[in-house]
N, C-alpha and C positions, 0 to 999 in steps of 0.2 A: 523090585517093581511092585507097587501098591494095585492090587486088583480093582478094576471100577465094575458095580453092579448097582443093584437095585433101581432106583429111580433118576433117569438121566431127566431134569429142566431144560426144555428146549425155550430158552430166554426171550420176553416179550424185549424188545429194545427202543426205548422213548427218547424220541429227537426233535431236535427243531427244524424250522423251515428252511436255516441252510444246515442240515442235517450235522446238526452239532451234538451229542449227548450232553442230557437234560438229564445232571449230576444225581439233586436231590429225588427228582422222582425214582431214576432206577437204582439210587440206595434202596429208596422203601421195598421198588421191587424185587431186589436181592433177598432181602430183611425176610419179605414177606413167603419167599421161594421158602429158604431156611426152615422159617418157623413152621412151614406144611411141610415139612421131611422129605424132602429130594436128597437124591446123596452123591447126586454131581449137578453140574449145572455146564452146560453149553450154553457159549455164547456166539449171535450172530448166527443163527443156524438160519431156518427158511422161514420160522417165527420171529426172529429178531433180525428179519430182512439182512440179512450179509451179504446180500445180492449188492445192496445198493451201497455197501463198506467196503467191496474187494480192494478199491484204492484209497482208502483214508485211514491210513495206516495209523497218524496222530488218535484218530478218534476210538480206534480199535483199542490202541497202547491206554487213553483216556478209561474207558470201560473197564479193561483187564486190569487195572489200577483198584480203581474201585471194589472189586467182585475181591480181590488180595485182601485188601483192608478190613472187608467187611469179613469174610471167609475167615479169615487168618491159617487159609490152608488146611483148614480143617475137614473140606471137602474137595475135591478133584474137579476143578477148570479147566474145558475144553475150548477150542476156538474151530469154528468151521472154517476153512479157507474154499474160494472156486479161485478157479483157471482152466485153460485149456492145455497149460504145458509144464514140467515137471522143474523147469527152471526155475518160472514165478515161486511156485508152492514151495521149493526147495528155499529161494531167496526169503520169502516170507517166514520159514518156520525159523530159517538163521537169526532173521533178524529179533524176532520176537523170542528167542528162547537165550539170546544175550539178555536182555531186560527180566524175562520170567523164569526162574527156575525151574518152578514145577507146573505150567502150564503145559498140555495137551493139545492135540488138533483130529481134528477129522476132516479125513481128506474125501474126495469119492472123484470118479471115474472125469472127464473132461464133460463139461455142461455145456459146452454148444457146438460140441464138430462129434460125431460119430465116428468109433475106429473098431479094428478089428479085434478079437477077444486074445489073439497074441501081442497086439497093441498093446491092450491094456493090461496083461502081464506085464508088459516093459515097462511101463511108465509108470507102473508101483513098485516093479523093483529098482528101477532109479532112483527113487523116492527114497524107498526103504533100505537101500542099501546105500546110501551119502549123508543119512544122517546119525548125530550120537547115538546108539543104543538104548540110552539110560529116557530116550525121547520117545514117551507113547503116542502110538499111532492108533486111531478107531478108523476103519474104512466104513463109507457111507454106499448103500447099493440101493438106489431107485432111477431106474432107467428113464420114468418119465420126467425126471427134473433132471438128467445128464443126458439128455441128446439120443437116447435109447441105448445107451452103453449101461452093458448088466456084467455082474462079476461073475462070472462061473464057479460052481463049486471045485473044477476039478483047478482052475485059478488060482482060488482060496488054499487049495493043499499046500501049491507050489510057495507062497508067499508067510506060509504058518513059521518057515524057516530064520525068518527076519526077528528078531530081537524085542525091536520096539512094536511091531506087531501087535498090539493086544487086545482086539478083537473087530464085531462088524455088528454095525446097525444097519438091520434091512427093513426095507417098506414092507416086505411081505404081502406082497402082490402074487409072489408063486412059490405056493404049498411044495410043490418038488424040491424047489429049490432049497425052499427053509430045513425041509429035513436031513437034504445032507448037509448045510450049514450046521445044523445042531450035533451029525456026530463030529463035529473038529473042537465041541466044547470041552475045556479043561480049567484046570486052575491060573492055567497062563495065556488062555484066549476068552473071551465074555462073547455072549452073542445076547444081541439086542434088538426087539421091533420096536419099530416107528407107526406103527399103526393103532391107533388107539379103538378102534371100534372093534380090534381082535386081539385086543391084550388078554385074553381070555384061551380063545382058541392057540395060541402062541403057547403060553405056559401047559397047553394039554399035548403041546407036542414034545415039549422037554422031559424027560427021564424027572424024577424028584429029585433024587440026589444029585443032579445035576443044574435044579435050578436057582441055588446057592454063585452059580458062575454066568446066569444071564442078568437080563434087567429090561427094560422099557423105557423110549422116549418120550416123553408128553409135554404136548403145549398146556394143556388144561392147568398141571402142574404150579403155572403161573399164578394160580386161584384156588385150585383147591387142594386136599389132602389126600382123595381118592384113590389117587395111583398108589401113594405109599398103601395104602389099608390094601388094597388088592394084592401086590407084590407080597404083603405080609402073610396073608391067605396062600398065593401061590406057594410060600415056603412049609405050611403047614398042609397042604396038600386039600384043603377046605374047600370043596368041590360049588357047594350049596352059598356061600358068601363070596366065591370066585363071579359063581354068576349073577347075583345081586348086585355085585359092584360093578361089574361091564354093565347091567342096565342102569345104574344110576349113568355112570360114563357116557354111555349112548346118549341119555336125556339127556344131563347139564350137555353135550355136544349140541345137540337138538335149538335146545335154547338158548348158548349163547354165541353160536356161529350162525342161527337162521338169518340172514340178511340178505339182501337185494343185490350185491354183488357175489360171485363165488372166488372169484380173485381176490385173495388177502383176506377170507371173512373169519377164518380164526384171528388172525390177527388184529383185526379190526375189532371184532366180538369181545375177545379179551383185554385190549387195551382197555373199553369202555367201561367192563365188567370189574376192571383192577379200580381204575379212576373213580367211579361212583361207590364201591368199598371205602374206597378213602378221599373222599370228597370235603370230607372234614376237615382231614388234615394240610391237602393240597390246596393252596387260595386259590378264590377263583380271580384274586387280581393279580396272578403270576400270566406273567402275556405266556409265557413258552404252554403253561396249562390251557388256557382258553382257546390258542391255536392246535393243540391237541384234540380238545373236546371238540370245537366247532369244526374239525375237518372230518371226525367220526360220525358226527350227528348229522352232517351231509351227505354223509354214504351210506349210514344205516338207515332205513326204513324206518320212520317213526314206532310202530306197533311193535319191531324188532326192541328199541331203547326200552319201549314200557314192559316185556319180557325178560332182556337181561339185568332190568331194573331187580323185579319180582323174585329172577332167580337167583339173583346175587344175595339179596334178603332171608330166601328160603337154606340157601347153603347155609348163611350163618347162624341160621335157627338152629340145623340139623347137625352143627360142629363138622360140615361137611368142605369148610374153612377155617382155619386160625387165624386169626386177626392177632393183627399188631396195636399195642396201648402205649403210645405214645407220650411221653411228658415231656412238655416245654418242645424246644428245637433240637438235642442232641442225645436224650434219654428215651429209649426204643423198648418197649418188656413186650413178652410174649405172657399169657394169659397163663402158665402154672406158675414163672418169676412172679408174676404179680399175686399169686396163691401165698406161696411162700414167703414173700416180703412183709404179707399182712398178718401169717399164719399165728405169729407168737404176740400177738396184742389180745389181751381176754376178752374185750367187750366185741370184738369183730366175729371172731370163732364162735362164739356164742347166738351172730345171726344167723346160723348155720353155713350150707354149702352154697357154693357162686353159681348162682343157675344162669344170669349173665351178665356182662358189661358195655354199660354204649357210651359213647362218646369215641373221640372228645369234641368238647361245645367248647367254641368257643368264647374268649372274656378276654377284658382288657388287661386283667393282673394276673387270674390263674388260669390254669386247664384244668375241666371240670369232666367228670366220669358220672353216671350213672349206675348203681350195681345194685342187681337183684338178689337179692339172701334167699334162703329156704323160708326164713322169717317174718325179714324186713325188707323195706327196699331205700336204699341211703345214697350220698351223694357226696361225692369224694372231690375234694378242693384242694390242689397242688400250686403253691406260689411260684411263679414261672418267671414272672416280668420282674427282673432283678431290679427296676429302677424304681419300685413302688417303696416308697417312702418308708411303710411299716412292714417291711420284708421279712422281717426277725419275730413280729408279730402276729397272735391269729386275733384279733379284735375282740371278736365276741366274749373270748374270757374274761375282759376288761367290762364289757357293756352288762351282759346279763344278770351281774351283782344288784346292779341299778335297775334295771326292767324288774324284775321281783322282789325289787325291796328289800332284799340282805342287806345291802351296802346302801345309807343313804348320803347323799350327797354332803349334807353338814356334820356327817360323824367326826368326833375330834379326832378319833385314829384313822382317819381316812387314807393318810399317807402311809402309814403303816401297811395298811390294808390292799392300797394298790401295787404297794413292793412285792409282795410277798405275792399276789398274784402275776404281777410280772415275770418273778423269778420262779414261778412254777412252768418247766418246758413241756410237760405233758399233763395228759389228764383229761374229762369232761364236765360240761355241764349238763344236767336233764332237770327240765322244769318241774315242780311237781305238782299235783292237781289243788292240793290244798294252799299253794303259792304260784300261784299262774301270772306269767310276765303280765304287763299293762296293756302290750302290745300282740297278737299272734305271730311269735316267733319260730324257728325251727331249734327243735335240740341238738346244744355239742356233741356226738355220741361220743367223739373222742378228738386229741388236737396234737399234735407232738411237733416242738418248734427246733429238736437236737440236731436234726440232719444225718442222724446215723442210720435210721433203715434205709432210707433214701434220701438222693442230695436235695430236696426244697421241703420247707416247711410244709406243714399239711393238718390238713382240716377234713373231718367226715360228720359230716348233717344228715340228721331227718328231711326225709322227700317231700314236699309239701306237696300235695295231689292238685294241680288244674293247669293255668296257662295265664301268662302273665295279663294283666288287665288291658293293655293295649292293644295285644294281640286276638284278643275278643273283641274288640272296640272295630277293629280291622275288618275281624271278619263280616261283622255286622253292616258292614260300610258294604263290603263286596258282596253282600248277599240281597242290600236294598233292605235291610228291615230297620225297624225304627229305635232310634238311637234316646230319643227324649223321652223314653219310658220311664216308671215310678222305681224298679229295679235298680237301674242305674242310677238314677238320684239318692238310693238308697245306698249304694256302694260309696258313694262321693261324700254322703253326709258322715260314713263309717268312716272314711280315710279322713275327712276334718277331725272327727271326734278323735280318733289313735295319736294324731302329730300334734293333738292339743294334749292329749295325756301324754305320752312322750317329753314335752314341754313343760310337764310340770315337775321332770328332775333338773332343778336348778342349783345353782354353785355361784360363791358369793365373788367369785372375781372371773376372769377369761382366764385360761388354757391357752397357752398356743398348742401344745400337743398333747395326747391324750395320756403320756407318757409321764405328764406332770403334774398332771391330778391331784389335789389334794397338798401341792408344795404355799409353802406359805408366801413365799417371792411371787408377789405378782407380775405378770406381764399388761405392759398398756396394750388396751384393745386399739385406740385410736392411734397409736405411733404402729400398732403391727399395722392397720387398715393402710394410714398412710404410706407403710414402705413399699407394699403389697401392690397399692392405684400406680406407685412411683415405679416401681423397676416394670409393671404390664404397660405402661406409656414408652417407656423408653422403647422396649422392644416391639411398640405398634409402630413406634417411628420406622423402626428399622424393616419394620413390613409395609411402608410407603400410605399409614394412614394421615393423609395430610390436614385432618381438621383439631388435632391436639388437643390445641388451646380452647379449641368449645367445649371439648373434656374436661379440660382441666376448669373452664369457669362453673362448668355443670356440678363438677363434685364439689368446688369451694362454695357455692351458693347451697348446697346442702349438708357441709361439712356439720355444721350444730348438729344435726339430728345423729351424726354417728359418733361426736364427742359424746353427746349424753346419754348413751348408751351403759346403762348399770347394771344389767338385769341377764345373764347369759347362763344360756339352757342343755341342754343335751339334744344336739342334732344330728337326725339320721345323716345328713347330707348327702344324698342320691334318694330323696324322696319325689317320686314318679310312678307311672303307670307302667313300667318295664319292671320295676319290683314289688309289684305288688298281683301276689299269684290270686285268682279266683275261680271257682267250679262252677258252668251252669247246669243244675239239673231241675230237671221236666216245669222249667220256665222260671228256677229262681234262682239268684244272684248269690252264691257266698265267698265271702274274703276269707279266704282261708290261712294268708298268712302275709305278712311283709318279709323281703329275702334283701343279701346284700346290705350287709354294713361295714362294707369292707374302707371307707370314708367317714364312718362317725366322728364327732369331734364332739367340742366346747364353743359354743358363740349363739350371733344374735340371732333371736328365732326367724326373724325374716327370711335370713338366709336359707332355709327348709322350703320356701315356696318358691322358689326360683324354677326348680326344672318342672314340677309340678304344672305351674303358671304356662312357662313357655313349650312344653313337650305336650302337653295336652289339652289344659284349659283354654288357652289362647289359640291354637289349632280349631279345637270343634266345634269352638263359639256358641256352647250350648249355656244359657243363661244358669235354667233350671239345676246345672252339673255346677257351676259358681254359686250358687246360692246355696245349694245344700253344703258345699265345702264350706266355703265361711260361715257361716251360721253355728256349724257344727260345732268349729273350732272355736269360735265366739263364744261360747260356755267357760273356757278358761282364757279367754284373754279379750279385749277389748279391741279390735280390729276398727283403726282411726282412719284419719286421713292422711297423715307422717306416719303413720304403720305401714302405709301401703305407698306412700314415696321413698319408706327406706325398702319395701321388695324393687324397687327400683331401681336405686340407690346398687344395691348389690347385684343384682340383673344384668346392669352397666360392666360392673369389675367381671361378673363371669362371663360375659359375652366377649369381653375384650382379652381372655384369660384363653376361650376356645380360638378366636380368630387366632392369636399369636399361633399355640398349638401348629393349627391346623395348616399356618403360609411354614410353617418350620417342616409339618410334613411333606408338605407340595415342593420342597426344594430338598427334599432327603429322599423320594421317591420321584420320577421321572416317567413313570410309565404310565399312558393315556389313559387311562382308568382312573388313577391316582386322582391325574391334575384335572379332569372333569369333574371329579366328586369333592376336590376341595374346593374347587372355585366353584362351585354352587354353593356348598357349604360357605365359604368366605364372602359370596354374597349376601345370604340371609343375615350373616353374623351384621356384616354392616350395615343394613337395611334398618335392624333392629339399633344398633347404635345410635345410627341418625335419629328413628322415630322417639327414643328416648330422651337423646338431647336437647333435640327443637320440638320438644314438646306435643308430636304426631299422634292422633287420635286420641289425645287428651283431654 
């Protein structure tokens, strides 16, 4: 019989309104128990409400599933059971230890009828004496949550005789008591408090040699590492770090149980405290999350949310939490795995030690990490979204040849030249000062597309220091200050001038992909364009756009302009105010870099003003902000009247390209969130269709 000690988790348990367990969240919570060194875990105790599970036996069997899978028995799963009678608890342990091998329970005294202290003799040795032996038993002793039924020490002697027996978490409410509890400790009984604000005073009352066979239960557990660092102390006898950590213990209590309710405010405090740690990870367009959050945010005290906000922040400054680093949906690392994984690549070791990591941010294709070097500070890009076209690909390796001029677009070995970079799975690029891209880019520092350290492709950049250009635009808006300044015209004129130099790496035919670069088989622009309008028509039909045929007359009445189309350049494609990062300092504007090129391609420049046009210039209707862009980029090209009906022209096909999208996801997603934000979304799309067709504000 495996001895349980050190840190019992007394389990936060996340459920739904009809009190279903809510799978993926208390995975994470499991994950995250783990990774802060608990060395058991209870489930359904008074933190994970089992009050309110005594009868949901499915839901119980559901969890203990879980807590298996993730565990793999590596640690010791208890289950709290209440009743008032030796029958239930007897039926219940049956039931559940057919299904669980090595699951555990903890039982305690009857929780709503009072009995006599020869009573509750009887009703633990009926317990203990009708089931397997080989079945650990923890008895639980707090008289105020059992109806004031307390176990007596001279109880306790009588019942040490029992097999499965193997030990007692007490509240520790009386010091008499706990002392003669402590001398029954041995290597085949554990004694355990439940009180965290005297997990201190508790270990001064164990012998040393003997506190190798206690342990501690903690809610906090759920959040942070503390209890294990303390317990660890306890074992070395470290008197002076004993009680620094009961006062950290004390505060994080302080701050994040302060709330307006004292019924459930651990549990409340920490749910909140868990949720806003990984607020990243958990959508907030999951209904079962938002019904979570908004029923805590209705009990807690505002001023309470902006405290456990602060303190949550500050633990993970002070490593007084392990965080979980997430990739994709089924890849989970704890922060030395991720040490390790990176440790034997030269160019990373070399930024020095990981002082920290944030994320993950989310993105359409990857999961994006932030991490602080002793050095540097860099940005880690894991390909996630398996359905992204160039999955197998990091882009930039392909691009950057061209942005500094190594590689020009009419070199005769150009096809050579992009093989061989193809078939290179690792490696960097760094720009150098004497060969600086056309454009301010970020450096490759390193790329590796093998899949053998970890399963997705991956990419780690240079940080580019500010905030996307929109996002300042934003805040300008909400602050009331003035948007039509000289600065900003100044930024807008830089970003015309870059997608006009950008534009002047050209190639004497179309790409469909970028993967064919430099092959001498051309592909038709005009047969790709046409198949392209053709299969996004169909699929409008089948999303109930019933004006087609003014589509289809719109594109035929401008089909010339994108037959004659000869001339095809190197486009960012996602050129916008969402990538394009700038810093303001003490009142001036710098670009400091263009990000995302995870869409470049081969085709017609027009196509480059599309999201530009509709995500921001056509939004903030600022003249001064159009004039400086086109003018800018009018240095290298000729900006006509058919130059600016084919951004139209293309506008059309990608508005018709989001709507499809977006009714695809409004019928793959169901939940009221969803279908609000695409049907507004699927309005605008159409609004803009119409005004393009029949010819609206032209």
């Amino acid at each position: 019989m495996v001895q349980i000690n050190g840190v019992m988790c007394n389990a936060l348990t996340f459920y739904d309104k009809d009190f279903k367990i809510i799978e993926d969240v208390n995975s994470l919570l499991i994950r995250h128990i783990l990774t802060n060194d608990a060395n058991s875990i209870l489930l359904f105790g008074s933190t994970g409400d089992g009050n309110l599970f005594s009868n949901k036996i499915e839901e119980k069997i559901k969890l203990v599933n879980l807590v298996s899978e993730i565990t793999e028995g590596k640690i010791p799963t208890l289950i709290r059971l209440y009743s008032d009678d030796e029958e239930s608890i007897l039926e219940e342990i049956g039931n559940l230890s057919k299904r669980f091998e090595d699951l555990e329970f903890m039982i305690s005294p009857p929780i709503s009828r009072k009995i006599s202290e020869d009573n509750i003799k009887s009703y633990f040795e009926s317990i203990l004496g009708s089931i397997n032996p080989k079945r650990q038993i923890l008895l639980y002793n707090n008289p105020l949550q059992c109806a004031g039924n307390n176990i007596d020490p001279d109880v306790l002697k009588t019942l040490i005789k029992f097999p499965s027996l193997m030990g007692l978490n007490d509240s520790f409410y009386n010091i008499k008591n706990c002392k003669s509890y402590a001398q029954l400790i041995n290597e085949d009984f554990s004694f355990f408090c439940g009180l965290e604000e005297h997990f201190q005073d508790f270990f001064q009352l164990i012998p040393l040699n003997q506190r190798k066979n206690t342990g501690i239960v903690s809610s906090l557990s759920n959040l942070v590492n503390s209890c294990s660092k303390l317990y660890f102390y306890a074992l070395e006898d470290n008197l002076l770090e004993l009680i620094q950590l009961q006062d950290q213990i004390n505060d994080i209590r302080s701050n994040i149980f302060d709330i307006k309710k004292d019924e459930a405010k651990e549990k409340n405090g920490l749910k909140y405290a868990f949720l806003h740690l990984y607020k990243d990870l958990i959508s907030n367009t999951n209904e079962e999350f938002k019904f979570i959050n908004s029923k805590l945010q209705a009990e807690i005290e505002p001023i309470s949310l902006e405290k456990i906000m602060a303190e949550v922040n500050y633990l993970l400054h002070n490593k007084q939490i392990y965080q979980l680093y997430p990739i994709g949906k089924k890849y989970i690392y704890q922060f030395h795995e991720i040490i390790k994984i990176f440790s034997k690549i030269g160019v990373l070791v070399q930024q020095g030690k990981v002082k920290k990591i944030t994320g993950p941010y989310s993105a359409d294709i990857n999961t994006i990490y932030k991490v602080k070097f002793e050095n540097n500070q860099l940005v880690f890009r894991f390909r996630t979204n398996r359905f992204f076209q160039f999955e197998n690909l990091i882009k930039e390796k392909v691009l950057y040849p061209f942005l500094d001029n190594t590689i020009k677009s009419d070199d005769p070995n150009l096809r050579e030249k992009i093989k061989t970079i193809i078939n290179t799975k690792t490696g960097s690029y760094i720009f150098h000062k004497e060969k600086p891209p056309i454009i301010p880019a970020y450096n490759l520092i390193y790329f590796d597309e093998t899949r053998e350290i970890i399963p997705f492709i991956f990419s780690v950049q240079e940080y580019i220091r500010g905030k996307p250009l929109f996002q300042l635009i934003n805040n300008y808006i909400d602050e009331g200050k003035n948007l039509d300044a000289k600065k900003f015209q100044i930024i807008f004129s830089t970003l015309g001038d870059y997608l006009g130099r950008l534009h002047e790496i050209k190639f004497d035919h179309y790409f469909k992909s970028i993967l064919d670069i430099g092959k001498k088989h051309k592909d038709s622009y005009s047969e790709f364009f046409q198949h392209e309008l053709e299969s996004e028509l169909q699929e409008a039909k089948k999303n109930d756009i019933n004006f087609g045929d003014e589509i289809k007359r719109y594109f035929k009445e401008k089909q010339a302009l994108i037959e004659d189309e000869d001339e095809f350049v190197l486009l960012h494609n996602g050129f916008n105010s969402q990538n394009v990062i700038v810093k303001e300092d003490r009142g001036i504007l710098n670009l400091n870099g263009i990000i995302d090129f995870d869409n470049w391609c081969v085709g017609s420049r027009a196509q480059d003003f599309i999201k530009i046009d509709y995500l921001i210039l056509k939004p903030l209707n600022i003249l001064s902000y159009d004039n400086a862009f086109y003018k800018a980029y009018s240095k290298y090209y000729d900006i006509d009247k058919d130059f600016k009906k084919k951004i139209e022209i293309y506008k059309l096909l990608w508005l018709l390209k989001e709507f499809n999208f977006e009714s695809e996801l409004r019928r793959k997603y169901t939940k009221p969130e969803i279908q609000r934000s695409s049907s507004e979304s699927l309005e605008n799309y159409l609004f803009e269709i119409k005004a393009i067709i029949r010819n609206i504000f032209q």
